[in-house]
ZAMARGU-4260 file (C-alpha; in steps of 0.2 Angstrom, whole numbers, plus 5000, padded with zeros to 4 digits):
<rodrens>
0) 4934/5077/5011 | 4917/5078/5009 | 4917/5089/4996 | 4929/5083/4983 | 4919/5069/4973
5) 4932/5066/4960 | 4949/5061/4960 | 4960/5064/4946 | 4972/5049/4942 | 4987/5045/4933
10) 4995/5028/4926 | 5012/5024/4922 | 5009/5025/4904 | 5013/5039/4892 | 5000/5045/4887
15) 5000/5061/4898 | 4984/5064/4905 | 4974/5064/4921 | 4958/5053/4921 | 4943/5058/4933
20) 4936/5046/4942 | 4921/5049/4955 | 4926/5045/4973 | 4911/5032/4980 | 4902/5036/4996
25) 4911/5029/5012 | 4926/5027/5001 | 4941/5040/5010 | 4953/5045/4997 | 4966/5055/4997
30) 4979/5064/4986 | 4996/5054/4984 | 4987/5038/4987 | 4986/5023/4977 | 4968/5018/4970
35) 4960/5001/4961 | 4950/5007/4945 | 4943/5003/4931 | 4953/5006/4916 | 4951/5001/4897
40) 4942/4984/4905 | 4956/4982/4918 | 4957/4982/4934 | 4972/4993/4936 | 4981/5003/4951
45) 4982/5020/4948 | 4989/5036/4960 | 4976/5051/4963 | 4986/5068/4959 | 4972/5079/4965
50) 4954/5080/4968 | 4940/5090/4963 | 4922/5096/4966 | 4915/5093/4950 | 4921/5085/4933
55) 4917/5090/4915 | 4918/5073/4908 | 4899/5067/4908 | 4901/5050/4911 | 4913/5043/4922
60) 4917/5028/4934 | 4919/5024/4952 | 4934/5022/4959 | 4933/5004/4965 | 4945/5003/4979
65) 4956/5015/4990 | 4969/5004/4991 | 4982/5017/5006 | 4975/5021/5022 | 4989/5034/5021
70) 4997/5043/5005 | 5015/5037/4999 | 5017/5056/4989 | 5013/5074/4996 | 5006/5088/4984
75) 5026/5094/4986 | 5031/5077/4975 | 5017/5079/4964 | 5024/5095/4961 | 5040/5088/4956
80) 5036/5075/4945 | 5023/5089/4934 | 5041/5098/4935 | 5051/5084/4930 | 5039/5076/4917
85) 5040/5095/4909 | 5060/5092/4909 | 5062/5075/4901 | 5045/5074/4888 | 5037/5062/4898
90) 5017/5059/4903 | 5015/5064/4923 | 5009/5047/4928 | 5026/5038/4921 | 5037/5054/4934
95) 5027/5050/4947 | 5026/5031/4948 | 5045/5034/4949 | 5042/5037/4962 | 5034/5023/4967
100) 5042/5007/4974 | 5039/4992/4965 | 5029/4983/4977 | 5014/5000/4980 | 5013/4996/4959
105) 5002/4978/4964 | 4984/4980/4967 | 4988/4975/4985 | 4986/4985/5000 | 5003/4989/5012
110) 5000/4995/5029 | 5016/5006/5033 | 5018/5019/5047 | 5024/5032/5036 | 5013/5048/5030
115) 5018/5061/5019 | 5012/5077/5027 | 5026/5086/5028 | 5031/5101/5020 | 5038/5104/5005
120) 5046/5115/4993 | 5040/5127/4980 | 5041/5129/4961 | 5051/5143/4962 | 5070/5140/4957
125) 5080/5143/4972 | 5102/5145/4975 | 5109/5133/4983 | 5127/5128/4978 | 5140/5117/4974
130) 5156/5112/4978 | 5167/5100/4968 | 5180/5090/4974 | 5195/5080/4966 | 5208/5068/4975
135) 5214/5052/4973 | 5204/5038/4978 | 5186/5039/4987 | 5193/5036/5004 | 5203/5052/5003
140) 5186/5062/4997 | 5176/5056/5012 | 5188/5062/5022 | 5187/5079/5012 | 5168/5080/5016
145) 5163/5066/5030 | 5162/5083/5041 | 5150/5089/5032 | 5139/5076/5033 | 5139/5073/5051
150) 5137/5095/5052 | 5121/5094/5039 | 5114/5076/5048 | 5112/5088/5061 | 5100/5098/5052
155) 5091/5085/5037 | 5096/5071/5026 | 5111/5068/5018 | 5111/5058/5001 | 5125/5051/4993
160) 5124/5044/4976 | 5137/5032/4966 | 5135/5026/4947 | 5137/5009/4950 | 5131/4995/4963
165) 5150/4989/4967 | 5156/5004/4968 | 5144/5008/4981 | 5148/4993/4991 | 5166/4995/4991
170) 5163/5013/4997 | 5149/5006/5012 | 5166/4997/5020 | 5173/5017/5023 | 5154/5024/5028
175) 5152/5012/5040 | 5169/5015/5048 | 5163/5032/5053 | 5143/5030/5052 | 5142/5014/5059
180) 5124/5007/5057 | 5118/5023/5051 | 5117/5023/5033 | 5102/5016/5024 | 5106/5009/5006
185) 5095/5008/4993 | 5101/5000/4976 | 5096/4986/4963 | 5102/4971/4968 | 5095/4970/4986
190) 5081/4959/4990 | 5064/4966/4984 | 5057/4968/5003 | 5075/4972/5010 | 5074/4986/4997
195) 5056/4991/5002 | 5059/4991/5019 | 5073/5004/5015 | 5062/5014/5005 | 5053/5017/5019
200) 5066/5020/5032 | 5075/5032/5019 | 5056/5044/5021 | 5062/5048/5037 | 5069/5063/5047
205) 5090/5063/5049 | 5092/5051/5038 | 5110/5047/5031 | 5105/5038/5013 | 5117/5030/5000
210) 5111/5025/4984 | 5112/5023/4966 | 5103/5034/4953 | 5086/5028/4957 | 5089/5034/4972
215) 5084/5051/4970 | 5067/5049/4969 | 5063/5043/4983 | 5073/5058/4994 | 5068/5060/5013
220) 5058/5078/5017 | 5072/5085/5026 | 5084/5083/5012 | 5100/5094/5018 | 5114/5089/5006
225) 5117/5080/4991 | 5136/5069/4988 | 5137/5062/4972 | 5151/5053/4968 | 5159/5050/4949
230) 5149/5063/4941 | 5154/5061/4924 | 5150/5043/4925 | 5137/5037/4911 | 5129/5027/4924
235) 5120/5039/4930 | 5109/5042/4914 | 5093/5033/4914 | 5096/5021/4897 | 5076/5018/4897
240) 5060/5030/4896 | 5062/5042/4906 | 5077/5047/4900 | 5083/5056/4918 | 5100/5061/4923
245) 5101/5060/4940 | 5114/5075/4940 | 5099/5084/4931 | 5084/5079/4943 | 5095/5085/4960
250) 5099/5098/4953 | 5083/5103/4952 | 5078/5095/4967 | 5089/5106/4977 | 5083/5121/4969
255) 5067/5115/4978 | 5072/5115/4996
</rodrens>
């Protein structure tokens, strides 16, 4: 760690550009980590995307705290976020504090037994494929595919997504019939630490994961399948900068695993 001195960070703004900041003496900090800094007068928390020997700005300032003991985001989500920022015309730093839970957005540090060393995929586009499925009602499309999932959980995650909070509750009554207690649900209308403390669990290995479209960016490391339910529904177009579609962004994301 010694020889990197500057860390090169990103602010959910859109201007898209990575800001170096020189890493103090004593100060451990590392890529996908949350930092304090100094920015236009503000104290602001920003996310180091990589790290360098040397700068070519002349003058520049200290980072002021390391605010994670561990790293929320590996070089493999950076990687996704540079790809998906290309895809929807946004800055890095906006991609890549998706994501972010809203709590690590406050300058405050959150000690969490999580670290994200795992491998991860590459930029080149691989097949995977896809399979649709039509029948009358969602109980009869579980029944379709609830095989799969317990075959691919397995092997990795499973995610499944719905366009709308409700409907996602009416479908965790027929989850939880056949994976009791298993699935981790992560939507809007939770409790902010109830969602936080699924964000976290979700990062896991073997995870079963249901969710709405925000969902998607926080996928586990071992991700095996993808389910998404409805996916002609508008719902699953962001209506706000960045203008993702989640049927889009796992596309994609598959191609990366």
């Amino acid at each position: 760690m010694a020889k990197y001195k500057i860390a090169k960070v990103v602010f959910d703004i859109r201007v898209d550009k990575e800001f170096d900041y020189s890493i103090p003496s004593g100060l451990s900090v590392r890529k996908g980590a949350r930092v304090l800094v100094d920015f236009n007068r503000r104290k602001r928390v920003g996310i180091v995307v990589s790290l360098s020997a040397h700068s070519n700005i002349g003058s520049i300032k200290p980072i002021i705290d390391a605010l994670d003991i561990v790293p929320f985001l590996n070089g493999e989500s950076v990687a996704f976020a540079k790809r998906l920022s290309k895809e929807y015309s946004c800055s890095l730093g906006e991609m890549v504090f998706m994501m972010f839970h809203p709590y690590l957005r406050k300058n405050k540090r959150i000690s969490v037994s999580y670290e994200a060393s795992y491998p991860g995929g590459s930029d080149n586009s691989r097949s995977f494929s896809k399979t649709f499925m039509k029948a009358g009602d969602f109980r009869e499309r579980f029944d379709l595919y609830k095989d799969k999932i317990r075959t691919m959980l397995t092997r990795g995650s499973v995610m499944i997504f719905f366009p709308t909070v409700d409907y996602l509750r009416d479908a965790s009554r027929i989850i939880e019939e056949h994976f009791p207690s298993l699935a981790i649900y992560i939507h809007s209308r939770q409790k902010p630490r109830d969602n936080f403390e699924n964000w976290i669990k979700a990062r896991g290995a073997k995870s079963l994961i249901v969710g709405t479209r925000g969902a998607v960016f926080h996928y586990p490391s071992d991700l095996a399948l993808v389910i998404v339910e409805d996916d002609s529904s508008p719902y699953y177009s962001n209506p706000e900068t960045p203008y993702y579609n989640l049927i889009n962004v796992a596309e994609i994301l598959c191609r990366r695993k």
